[in-house]
C-alpha positions as CSV (number, residue, x, y, z in Angstrom):
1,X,65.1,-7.7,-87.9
2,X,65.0,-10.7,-85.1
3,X,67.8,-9.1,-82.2
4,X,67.8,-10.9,-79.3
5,X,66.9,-8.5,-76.4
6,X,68.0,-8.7,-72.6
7,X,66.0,-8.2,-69.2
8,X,68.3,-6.1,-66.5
9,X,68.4,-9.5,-64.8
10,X,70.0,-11.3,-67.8
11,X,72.5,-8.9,-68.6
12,X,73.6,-8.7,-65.2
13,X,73.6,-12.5,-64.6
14,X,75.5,-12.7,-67.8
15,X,78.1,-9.8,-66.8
16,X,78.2,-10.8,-63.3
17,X,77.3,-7.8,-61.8
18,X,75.1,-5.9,-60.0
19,X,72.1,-3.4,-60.4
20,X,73.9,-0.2,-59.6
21,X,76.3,-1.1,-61.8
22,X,74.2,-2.3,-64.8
23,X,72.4,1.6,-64.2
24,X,75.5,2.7,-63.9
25,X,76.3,1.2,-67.6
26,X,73.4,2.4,-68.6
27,X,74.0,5.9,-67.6
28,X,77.3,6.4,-69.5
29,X,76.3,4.5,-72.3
30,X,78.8,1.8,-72.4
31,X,75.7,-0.8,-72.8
32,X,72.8,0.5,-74.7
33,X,69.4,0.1,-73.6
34,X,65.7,1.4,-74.2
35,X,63.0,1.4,-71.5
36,X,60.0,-0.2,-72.0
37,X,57.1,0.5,-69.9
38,X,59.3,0.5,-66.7
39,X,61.5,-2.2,-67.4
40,X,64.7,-1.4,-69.4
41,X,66.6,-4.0,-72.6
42,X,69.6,-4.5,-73.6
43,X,70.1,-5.7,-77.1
44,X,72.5,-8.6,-76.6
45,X,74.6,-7.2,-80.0
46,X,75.3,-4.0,-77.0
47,X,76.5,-6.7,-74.3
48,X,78.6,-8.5,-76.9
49,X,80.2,-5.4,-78.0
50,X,80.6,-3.9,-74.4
51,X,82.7,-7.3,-73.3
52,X,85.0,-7.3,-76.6
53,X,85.4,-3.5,-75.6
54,X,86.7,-4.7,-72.3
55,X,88.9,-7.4,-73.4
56,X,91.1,-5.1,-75.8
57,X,92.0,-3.0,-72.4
58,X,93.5,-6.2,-71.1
């Protein structure tokens, strides 16, 4: 198993957005994520699947 995995700051360059609303994200469970130590990841796979998710309600 080789996922890529995301910093907060790469997810939200990528997304273009900001904190509050990456935690936000995070909160509801539209991207999934897993703390680690006090930092928290993003599998990419999540981001991916959160944008296609987006583009259907277009």
């Amino acid at each position: 198993m080789n996922k890529k995995i995301l910093t907060r700051d790469e997810v939200m360059k990528q997304l273009r957005i900001g904190s509050s609303l990456f935690y936000k994200l995070i909160r509801r469970g539209e991207l999934e994520g897993y703390k680690e130590g006090n930092r928290i990841k993003v599998p990419a796979d999540s981001v991916d699947a959160y944008i296609t998710k987006k583009m259907g309600r277009a």
